[in-house]
ZASE-387613 format. One record per residue: y, z, x of N, C-alpha, C in turn. Coordinates in Angstrom, 2 decimals. Example, Ala and Ser with C-alpha at 12.3 -4.5 7.8 and 13.67 -1.06 7.14 Angstrom:
<sites>
+---------+---------+---------+---------+---------+---------+---------+---------+---------+
!    n.yy !    n.zz !    n.xx !   ca.yy !   ca.zz !   ca.xx !    c.yy !    c.zz !    c.xx !
+---------+---------+---------+---------+---------+---------+---------+---------+---------+
!   -5.69 !    7.80 !   13.19 !   -4.50 !    7.80 !   12.30 !   -3.30 !    7.80 !   13.20 !
!   -2.25 !    7.08 !   12.85 !   -1.06 !    7.14 !   13.67 !    0.03 !    7.87 !   12.90 !
+---------+---------+---------+---------+---------+---------+---------+---------+---------+
</sites>
This chain:
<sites>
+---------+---------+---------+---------+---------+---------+---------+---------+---------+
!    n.yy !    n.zz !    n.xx !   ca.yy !   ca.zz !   ca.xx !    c.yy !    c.zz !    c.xx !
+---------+---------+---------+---------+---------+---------+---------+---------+---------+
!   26.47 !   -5.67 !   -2.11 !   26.22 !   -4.84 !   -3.29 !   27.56 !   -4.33 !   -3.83 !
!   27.85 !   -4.22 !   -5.16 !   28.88 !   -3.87 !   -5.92 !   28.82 !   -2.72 !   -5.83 !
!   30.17 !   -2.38 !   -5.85 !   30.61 !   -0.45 !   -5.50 !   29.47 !   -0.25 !   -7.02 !
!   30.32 !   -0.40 !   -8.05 !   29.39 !    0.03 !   -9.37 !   27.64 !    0.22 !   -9.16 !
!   27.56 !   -0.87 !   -8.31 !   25.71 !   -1.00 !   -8.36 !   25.55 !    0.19 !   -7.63 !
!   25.91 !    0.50 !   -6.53 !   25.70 !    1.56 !   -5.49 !   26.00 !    3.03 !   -6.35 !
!   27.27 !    3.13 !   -6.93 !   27.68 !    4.43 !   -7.83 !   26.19 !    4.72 !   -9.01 !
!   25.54 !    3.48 !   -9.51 !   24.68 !    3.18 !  -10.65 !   23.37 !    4.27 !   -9.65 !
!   23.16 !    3.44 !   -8.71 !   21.89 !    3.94 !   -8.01 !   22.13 !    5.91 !   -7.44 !
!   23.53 !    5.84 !   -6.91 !   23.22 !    7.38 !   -6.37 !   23.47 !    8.13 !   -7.84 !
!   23.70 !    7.62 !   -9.03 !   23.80 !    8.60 !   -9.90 !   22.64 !    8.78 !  -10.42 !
!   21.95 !    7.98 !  -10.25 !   19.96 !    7.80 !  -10.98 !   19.39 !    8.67 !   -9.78 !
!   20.20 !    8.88 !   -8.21 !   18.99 !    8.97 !   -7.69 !   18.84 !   10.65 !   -7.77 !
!   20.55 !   11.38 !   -7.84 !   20.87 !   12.67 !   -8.33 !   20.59 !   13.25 !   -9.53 !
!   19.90 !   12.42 !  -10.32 !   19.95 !   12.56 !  -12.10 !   19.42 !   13.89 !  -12.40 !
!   17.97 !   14.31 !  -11.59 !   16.81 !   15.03 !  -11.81 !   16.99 !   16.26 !  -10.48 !
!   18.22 !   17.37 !  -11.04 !   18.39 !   18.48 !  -10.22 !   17.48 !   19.19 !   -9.18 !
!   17.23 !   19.44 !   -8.29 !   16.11 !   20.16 !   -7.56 !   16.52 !   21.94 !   -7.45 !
!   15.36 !   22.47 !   -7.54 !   15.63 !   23.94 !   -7.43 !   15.64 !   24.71 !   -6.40 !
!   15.87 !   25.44 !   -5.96 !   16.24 !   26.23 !   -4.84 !   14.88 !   26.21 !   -4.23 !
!   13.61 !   26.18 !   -4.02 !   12.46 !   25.62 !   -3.70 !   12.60 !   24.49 !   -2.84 !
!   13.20 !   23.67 !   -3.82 !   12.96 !   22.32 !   -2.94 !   14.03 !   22.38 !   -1.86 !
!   15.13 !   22.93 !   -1.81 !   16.49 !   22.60 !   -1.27 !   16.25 !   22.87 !   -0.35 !
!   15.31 !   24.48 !   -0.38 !   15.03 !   25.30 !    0.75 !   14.17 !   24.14 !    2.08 !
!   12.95 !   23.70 !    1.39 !   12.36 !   22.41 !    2.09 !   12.73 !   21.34 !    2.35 !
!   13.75 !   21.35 !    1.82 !   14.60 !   19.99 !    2.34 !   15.46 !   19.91 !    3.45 !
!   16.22 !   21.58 !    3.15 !   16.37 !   22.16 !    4.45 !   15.88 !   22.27 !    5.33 !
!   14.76 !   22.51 !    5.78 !   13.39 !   22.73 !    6.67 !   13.30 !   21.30 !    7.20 !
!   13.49 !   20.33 !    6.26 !   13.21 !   18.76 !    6.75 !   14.18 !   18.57 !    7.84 !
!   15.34 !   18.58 !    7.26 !   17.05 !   18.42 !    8.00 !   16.65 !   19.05 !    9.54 !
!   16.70 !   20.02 !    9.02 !   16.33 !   20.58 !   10.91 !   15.43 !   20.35 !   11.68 !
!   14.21 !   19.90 !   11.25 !   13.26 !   19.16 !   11.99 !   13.40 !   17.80 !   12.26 !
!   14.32 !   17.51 !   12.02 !   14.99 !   16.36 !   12.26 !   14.40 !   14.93 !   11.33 !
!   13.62 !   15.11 !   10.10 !   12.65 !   14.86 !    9.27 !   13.96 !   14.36 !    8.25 !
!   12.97 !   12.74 !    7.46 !   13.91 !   12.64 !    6.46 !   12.68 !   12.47 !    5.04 !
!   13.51 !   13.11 !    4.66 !   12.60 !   13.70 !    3.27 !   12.70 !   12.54 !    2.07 !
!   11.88 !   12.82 !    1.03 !   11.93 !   11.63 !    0.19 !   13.11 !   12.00 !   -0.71 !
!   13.64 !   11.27 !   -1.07 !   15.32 !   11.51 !   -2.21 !   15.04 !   12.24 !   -3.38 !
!   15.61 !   12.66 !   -4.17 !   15.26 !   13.52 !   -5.37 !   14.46 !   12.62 !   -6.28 !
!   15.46 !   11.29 !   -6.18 !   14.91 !   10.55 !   -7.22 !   13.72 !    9.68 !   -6.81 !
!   13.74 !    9.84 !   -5.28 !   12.00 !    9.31 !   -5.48 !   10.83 !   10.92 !   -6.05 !
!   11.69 !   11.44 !   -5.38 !   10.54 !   12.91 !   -5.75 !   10.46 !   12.82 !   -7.10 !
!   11.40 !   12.85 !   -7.85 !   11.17 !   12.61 !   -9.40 !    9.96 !   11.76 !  -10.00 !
!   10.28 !   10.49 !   -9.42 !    9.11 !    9.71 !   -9.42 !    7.83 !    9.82 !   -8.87 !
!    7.76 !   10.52 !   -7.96 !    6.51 !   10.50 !   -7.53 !    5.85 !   11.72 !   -9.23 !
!    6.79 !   12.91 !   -9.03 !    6.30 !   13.97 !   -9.98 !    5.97 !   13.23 !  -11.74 !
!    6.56 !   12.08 !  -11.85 !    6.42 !   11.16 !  -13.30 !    5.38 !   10.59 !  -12.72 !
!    5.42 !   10.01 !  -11.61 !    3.93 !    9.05 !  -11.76 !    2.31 !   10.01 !  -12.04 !
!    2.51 !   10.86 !  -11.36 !    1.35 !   12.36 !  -11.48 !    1.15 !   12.68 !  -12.50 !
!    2.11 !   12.77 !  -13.46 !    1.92 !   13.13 !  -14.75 !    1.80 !   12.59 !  -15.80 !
!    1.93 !   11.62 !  -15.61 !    1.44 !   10.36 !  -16.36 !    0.26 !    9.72 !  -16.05 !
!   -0.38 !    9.69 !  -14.88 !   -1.62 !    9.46 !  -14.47 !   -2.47 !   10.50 !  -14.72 !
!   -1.95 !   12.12 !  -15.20 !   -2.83 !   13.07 !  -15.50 !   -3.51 !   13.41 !  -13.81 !
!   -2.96 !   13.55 !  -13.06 !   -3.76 !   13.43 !  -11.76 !   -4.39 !   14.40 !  -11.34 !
!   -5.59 !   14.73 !  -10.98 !   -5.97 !   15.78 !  -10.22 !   -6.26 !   15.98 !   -9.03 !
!   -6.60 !   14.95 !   -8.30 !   -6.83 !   15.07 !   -6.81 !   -5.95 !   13.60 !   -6.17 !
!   -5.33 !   14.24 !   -5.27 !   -4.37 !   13.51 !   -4.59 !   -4.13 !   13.76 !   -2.77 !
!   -4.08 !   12.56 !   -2.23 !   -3.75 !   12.46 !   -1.09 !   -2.06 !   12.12 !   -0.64 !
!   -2.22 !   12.77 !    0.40 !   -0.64 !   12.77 !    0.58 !   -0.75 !   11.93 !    2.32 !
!   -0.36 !   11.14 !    2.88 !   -0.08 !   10.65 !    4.24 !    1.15 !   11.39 !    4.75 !
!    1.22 !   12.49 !    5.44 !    2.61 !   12.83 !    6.05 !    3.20 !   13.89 !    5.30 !
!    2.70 !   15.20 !    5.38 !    3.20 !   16.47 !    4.75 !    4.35 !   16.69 !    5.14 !
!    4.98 !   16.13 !    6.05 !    6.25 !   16.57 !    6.20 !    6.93 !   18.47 !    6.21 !
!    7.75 !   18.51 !    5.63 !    8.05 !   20.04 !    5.39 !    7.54 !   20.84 !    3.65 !
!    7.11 !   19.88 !    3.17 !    6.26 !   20.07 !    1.60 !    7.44 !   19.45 !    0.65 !
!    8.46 !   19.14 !    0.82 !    9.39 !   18.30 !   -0.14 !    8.48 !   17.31 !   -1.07 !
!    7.75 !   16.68 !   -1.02 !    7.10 !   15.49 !   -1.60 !    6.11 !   16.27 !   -2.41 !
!    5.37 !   17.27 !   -1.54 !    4.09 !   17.27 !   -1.74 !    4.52 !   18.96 !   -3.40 !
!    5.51 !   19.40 !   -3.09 !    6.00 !   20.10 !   -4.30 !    6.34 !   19.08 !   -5.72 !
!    6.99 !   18.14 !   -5.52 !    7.10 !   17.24 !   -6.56 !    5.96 !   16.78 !   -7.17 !
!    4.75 !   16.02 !   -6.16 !    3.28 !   15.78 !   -6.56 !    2.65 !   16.74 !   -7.61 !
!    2.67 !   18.18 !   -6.92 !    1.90 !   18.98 !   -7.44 !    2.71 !   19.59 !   -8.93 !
!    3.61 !   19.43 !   -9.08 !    4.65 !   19.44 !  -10.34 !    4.69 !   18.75 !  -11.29 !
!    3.94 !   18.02 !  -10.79 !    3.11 !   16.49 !  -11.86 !    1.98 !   16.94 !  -11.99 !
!    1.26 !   17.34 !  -11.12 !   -0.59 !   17.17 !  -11.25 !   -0.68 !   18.04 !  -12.32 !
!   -1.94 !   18.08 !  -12.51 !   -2.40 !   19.05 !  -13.40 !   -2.75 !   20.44 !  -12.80 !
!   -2.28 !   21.41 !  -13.66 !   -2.69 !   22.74 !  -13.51 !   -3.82 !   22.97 !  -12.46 !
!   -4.98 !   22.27 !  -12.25 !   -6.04 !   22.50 !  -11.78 !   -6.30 !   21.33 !  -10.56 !
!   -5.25 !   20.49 !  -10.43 !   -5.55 !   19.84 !   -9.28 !   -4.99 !   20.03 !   -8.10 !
!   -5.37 !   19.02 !   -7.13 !   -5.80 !   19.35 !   -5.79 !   -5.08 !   18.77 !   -4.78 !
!   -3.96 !   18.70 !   -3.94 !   -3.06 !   18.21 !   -3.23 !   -3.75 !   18.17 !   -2.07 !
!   -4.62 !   17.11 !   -1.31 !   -5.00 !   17.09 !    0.32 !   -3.87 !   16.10 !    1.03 !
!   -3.41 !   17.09 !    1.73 !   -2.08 !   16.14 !    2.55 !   -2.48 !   16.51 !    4.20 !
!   -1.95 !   15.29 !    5.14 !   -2.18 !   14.78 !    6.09 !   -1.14 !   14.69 !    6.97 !
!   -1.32 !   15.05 !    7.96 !   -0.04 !   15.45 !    8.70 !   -0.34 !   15.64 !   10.44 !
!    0.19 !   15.11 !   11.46 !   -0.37 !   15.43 !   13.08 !    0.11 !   16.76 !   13.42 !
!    1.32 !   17.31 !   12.34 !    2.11 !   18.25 !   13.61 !    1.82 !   19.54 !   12.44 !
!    1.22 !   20.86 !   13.19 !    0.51 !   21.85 !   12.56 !    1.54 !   22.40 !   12.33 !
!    2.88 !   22.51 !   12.76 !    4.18 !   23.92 !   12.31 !    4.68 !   23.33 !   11.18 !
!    4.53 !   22.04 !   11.05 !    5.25 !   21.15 !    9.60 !    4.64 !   21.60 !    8.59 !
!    3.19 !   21.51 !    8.76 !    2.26 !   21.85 !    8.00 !    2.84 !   23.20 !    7.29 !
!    2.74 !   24.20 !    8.30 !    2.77 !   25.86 !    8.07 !    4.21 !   26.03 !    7.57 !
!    5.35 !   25.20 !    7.69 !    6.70 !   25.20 !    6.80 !    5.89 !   24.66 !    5.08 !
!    5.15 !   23.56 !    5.34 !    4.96 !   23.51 !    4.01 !    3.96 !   24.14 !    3.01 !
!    3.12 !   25.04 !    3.65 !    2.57 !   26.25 !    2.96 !    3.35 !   27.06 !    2.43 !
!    4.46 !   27.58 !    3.18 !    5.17 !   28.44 !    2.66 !    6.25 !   27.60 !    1.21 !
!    6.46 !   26.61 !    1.98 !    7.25 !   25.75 !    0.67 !    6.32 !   26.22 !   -0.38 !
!    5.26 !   25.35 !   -0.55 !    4.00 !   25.33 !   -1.76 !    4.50 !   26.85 !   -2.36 !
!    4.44 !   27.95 !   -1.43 !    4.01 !   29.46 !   -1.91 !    5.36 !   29.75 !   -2.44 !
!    6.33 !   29.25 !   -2.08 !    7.93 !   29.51 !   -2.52 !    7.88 !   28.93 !   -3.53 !
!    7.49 !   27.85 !   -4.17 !    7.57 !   26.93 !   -5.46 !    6.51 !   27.75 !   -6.32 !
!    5.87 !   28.92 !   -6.32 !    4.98 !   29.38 !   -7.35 !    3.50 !   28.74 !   -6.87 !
!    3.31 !   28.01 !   -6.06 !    1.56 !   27.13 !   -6.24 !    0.76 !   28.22 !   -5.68 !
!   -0.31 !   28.14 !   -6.08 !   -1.53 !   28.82 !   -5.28 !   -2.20 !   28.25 !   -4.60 !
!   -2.58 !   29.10 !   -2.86 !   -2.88 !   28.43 !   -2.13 !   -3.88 !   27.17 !   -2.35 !
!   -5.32 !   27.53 !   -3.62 !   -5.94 !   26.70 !   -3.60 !   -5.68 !   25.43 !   -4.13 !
!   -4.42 !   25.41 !   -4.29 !   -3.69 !   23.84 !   -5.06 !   -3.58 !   23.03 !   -3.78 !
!   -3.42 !   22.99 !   -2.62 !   -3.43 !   22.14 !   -1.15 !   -3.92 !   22.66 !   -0.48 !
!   -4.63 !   21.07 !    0.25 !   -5.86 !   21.34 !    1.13 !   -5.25 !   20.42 !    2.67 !
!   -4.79 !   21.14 !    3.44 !   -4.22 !   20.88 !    5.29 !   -5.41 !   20.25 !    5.61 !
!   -4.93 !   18.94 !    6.30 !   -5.35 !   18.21 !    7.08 !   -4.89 !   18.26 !    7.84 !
!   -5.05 !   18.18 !    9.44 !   -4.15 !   18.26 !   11.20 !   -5.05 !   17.07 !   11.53 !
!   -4.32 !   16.01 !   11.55 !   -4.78 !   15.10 !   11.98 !   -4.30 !   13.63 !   12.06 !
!   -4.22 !   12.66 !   12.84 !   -4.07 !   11.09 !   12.55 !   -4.88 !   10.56 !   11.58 !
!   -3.84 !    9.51 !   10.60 !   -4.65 !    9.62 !    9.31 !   -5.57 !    8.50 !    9.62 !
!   -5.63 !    7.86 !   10.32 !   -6.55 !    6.90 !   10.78 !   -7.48 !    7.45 !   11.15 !
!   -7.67 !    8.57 !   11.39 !   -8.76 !    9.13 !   11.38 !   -9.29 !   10.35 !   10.43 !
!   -8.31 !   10.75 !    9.58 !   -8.86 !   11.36 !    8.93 !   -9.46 !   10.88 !    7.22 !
!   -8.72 !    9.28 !    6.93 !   -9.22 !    8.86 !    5.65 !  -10.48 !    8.27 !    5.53 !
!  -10.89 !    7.85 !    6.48 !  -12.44 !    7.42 !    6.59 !  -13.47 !    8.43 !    5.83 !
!  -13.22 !    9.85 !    6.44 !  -13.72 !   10.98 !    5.87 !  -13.57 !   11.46 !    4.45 !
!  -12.88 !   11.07 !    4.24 !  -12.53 !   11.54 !    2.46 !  -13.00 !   10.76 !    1.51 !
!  -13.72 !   11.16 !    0.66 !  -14.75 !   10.76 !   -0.50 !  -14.27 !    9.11 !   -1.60 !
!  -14.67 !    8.45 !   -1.02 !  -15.15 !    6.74 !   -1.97 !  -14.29 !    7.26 !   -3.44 !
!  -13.39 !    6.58 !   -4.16 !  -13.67 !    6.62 !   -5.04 !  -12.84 !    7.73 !   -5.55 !
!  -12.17 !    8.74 !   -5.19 !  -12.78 !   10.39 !   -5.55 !  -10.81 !   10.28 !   -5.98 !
!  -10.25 !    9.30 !   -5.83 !   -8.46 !   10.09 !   -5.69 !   -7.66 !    9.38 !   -7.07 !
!   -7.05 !    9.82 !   -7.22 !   -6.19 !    9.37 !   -8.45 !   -5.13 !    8.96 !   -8.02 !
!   -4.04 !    9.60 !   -6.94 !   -3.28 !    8.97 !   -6.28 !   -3.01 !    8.92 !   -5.17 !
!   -2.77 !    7.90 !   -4.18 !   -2.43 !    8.36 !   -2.76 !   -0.81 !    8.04 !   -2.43 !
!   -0.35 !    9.02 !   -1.72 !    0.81 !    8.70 !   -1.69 !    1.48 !    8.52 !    0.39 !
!    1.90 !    7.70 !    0.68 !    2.18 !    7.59 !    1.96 !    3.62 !    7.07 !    2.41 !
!    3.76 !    7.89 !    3.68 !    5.24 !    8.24 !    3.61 !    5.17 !    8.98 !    5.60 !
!    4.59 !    8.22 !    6.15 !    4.03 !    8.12 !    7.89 !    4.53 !    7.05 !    8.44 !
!    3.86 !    7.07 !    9.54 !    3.95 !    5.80 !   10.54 !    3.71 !    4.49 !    9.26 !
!    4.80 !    3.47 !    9.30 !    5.47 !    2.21 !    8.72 !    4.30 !    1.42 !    9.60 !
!    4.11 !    1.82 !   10.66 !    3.65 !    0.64 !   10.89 !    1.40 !    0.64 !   10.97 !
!    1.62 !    1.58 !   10.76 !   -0.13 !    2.19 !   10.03 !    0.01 !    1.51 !    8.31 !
!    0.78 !    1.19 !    7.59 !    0.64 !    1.43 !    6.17 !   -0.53 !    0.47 !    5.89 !
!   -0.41 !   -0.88 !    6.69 !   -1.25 !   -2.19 !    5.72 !   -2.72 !   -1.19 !    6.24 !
!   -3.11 !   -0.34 !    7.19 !   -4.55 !    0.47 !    7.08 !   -4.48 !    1.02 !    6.04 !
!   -3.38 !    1.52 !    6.06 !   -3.25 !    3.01 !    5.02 !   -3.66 !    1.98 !    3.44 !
!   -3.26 !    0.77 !    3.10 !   -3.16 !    0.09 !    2.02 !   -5.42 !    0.02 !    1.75 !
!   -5.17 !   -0.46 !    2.91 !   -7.09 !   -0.92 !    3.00 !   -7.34 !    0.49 !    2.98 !
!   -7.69 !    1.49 !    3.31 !   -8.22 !    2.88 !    2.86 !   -8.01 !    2.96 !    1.34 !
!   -6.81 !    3.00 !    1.07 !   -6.40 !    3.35 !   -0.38 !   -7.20 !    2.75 !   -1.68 !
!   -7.46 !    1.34 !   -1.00 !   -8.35 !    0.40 !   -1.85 !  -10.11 !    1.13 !   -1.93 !
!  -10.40 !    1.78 !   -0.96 !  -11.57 !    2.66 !   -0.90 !  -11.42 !    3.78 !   -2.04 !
!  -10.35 !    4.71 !   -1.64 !   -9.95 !    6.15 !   -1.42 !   -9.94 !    6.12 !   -3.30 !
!   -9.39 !    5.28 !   -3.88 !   -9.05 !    5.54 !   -5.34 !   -9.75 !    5.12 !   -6.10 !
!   -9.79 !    5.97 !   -7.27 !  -11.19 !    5.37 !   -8.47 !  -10.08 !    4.21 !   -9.04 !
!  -10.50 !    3.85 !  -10.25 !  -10.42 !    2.45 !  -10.88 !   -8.93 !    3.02 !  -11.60 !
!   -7.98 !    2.24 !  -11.50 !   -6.57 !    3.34 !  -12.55 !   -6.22 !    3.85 !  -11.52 !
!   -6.46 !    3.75 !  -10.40 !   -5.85 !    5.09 !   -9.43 !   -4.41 !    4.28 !   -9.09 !
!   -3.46 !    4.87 !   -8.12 !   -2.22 !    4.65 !   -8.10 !   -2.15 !    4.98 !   -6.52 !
!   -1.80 !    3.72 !   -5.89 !   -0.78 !    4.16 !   -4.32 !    0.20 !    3.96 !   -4.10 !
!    1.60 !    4.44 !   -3.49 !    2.57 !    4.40 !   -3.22 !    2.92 !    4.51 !   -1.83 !
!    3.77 !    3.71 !   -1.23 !    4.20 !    3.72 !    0.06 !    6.00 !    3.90 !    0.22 !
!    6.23 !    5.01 !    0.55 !    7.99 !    5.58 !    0.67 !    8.45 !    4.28 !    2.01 !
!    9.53 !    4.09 !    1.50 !   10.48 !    3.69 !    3.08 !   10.02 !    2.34 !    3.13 !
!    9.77 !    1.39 !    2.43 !    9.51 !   -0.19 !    2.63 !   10.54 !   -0.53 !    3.40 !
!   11.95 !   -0.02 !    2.49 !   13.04 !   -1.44 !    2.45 !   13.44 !   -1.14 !    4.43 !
!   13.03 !   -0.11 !    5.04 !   13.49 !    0.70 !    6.21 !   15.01 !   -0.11 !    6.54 !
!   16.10 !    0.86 !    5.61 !   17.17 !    0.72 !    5.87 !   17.35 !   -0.38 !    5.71 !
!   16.62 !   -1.56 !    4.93 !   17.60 !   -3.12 !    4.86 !   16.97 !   -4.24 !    5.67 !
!   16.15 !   -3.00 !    6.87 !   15.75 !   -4.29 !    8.08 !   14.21 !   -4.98 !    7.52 !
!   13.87 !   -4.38 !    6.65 !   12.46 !   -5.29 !    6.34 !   12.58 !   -6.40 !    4.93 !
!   13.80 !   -6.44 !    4.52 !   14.17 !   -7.21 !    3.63 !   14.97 !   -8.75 !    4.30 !
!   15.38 !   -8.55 !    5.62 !   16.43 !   -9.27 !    6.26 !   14.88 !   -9.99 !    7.25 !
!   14.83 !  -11.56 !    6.82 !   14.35 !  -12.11 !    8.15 !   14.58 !  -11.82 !    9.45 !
!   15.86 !  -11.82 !    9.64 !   16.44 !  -12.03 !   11.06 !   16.09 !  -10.90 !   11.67 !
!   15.50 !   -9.64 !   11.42 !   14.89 !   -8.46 !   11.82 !   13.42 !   -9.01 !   11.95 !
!   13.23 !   -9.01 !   13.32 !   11.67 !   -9.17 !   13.72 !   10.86 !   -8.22 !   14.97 !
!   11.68 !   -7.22 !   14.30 !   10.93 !   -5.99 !   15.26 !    9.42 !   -5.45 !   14.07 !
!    8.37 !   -4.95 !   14.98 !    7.16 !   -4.62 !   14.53 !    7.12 !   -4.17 !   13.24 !
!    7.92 !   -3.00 !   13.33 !    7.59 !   -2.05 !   12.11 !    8.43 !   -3.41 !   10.43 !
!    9.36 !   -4.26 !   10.76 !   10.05 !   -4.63 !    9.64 !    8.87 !   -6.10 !    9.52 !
!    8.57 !   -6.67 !   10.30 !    7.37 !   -8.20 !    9.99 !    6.02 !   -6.96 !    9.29 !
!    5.60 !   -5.84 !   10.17 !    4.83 !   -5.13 !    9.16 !    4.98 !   -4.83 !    7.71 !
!    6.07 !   -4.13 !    7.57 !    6.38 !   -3.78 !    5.78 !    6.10 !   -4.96 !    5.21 !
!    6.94 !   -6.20 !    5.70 !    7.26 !   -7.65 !    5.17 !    5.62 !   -7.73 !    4.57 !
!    4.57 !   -7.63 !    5.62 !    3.41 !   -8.27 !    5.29 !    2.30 !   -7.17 !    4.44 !
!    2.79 !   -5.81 !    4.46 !    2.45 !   -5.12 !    3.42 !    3.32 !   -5.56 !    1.71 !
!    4.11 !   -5.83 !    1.46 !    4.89 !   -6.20 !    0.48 !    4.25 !   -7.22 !   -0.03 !
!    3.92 !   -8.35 !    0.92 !    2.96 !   -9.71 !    0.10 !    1.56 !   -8.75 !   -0.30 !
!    1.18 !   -8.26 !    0.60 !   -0.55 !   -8.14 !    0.53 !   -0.39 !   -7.71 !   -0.73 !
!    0.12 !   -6.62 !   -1.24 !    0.48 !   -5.61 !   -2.74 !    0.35 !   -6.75 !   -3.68 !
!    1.99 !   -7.32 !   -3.06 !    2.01 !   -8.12 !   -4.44 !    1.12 !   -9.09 !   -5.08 !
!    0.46 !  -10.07 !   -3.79 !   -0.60 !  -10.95 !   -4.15 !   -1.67 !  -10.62 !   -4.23 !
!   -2.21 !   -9.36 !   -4.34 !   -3.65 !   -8.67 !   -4.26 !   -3.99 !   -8.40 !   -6.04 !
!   -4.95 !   -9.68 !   -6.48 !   -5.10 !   -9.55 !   -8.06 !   -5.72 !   -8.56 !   -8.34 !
!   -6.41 !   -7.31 !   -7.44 !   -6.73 !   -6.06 !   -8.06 !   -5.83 !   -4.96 !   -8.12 !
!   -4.51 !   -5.92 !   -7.80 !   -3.73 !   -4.72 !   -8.21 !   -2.15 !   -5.37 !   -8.81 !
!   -2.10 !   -4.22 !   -9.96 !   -0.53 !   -4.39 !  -10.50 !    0.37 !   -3.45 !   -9.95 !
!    1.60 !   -4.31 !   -9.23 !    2.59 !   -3.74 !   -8.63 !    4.08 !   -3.63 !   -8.60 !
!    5.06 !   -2.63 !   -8.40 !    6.15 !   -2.73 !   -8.73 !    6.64 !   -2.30 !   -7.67 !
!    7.76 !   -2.67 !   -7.10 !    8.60 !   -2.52 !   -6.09 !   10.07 !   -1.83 !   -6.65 !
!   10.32 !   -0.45 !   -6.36 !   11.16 !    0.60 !   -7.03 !   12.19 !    0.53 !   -6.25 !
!   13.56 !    0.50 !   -6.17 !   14.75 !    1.13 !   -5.28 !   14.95 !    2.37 !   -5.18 !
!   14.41 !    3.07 !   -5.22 !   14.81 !    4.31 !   -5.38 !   15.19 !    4.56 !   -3.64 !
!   16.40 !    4.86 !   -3.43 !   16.14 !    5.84 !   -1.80 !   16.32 !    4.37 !   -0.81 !
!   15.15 !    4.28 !    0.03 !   14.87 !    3.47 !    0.93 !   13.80 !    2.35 !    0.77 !
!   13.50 !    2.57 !   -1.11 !   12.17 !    1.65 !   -1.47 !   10.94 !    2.21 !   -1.58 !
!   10.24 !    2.18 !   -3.05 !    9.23 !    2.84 !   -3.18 !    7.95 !    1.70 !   -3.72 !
!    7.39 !    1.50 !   -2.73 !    6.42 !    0.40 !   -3.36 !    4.85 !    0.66 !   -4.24 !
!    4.67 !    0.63 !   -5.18 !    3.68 !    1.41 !   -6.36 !    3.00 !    0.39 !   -6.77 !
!    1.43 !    0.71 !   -6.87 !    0.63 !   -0.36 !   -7.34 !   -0.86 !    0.54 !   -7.71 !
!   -0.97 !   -0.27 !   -9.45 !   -2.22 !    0.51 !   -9.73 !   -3.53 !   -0.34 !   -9.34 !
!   -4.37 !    0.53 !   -9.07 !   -5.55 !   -0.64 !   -8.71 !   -6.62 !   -0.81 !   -9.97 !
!   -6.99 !   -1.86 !  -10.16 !   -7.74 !   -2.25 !  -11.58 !   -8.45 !   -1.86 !  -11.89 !
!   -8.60 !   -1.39 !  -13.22 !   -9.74 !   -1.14 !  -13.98 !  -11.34 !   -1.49 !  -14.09 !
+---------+---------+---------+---------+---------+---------+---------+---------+---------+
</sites>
């Protein structure tokens, strides 16, 4: 990659400032030893929300609330952030995030749980976007739920494809990189859905499902 290409990308990925809100949770990420989504994917996630008009949204992996503040910065006034997460103190950093960014509690709804077990439970049909950003090597489930989980127009996204380079490189044939590999075809060759594969960060893979 050309110095220029690389200078091109971290200046797109810094473009869209974050506010002392987010920094604070990003902070929170850093020390939990957590890597958070980049500004400029957060940007994007917060453009895709708002452009989809979104109101109810799933999140895979609450992390410290970094993501899930950008989401809800998109959604609409009146929608509904259910995010998913195993570890309950992450969770309770990202309540307070939410409450530090202005949201009201009833804007996100805590899940404590493996999402393999908790998307089964959540309503046919009912989501506008899902967004996932967990275990790499859960996603192609996470992909088949999503195909349930979203009405017609709905939108899923999966953070962290490119994982550092190794799921783009054959010669990497450890689990998690032949996994992404074979989430990347399924997307792309799946005719109920139109898809785009983003650089942003570590790779943001986005696909709407049909009308």
């Amino acid at each position: 990659m050309t110095g220029n290409r690389q200078a091109s990308w971290a200046f797109a990925d810094a473009f869209v400032a974050e506010d002392e809100a987010l920094i604070r949770a990003r902070a929170h990420s850093h020390r939990a030893g957590l890597r958070p989504v980049s500004p400029g994917t957060g940007a994007t996630l917060r453009m895709l929300a708002a452009t989809g008009d979104a109101k109810s949204v799933v999140e895979i992996g609450t992390g410290t609330g970094v993501s899930g503040i950008h989401l809800m910065r998109g959604m609409r006034a009146d929608g509904v952030l259910t995010t998913v997460d195993t570890e309950p103190d992450r969770q309770q950093l990202a309540r307070e995030a939410y409450r530090d960014a202005g949201f009201a509690a009833n804007r996100s709804r805590f899940i404590c749980g493996p999402a393999l077990e908790v998307l089964p439970r959540l309503t046919d049909g009912g989501y506008d976007l899902i967004f996932c950003d967990a275990d790499r090597l859960e996603y192609l489930h996470y992909l088949d739920a999503s195909l349930r989980l979203l009405r017609p127009g709905g939108l899923v996204c999966f953070e962290g494809v490119f994982s550092r380079g190794r799921a783009l490189d054959a010669a990497h044939q450890d689990p998690e990189s032949q996994s992404l590999r074979e989430l990347l075809r399924e997307v792309r060759d799946n005719p109920e859905l139109a898809a785009v594969l983003l650089p942003t960060d570590d790779g943001l893979l986005c696909a709407v499902r049909g009308k």
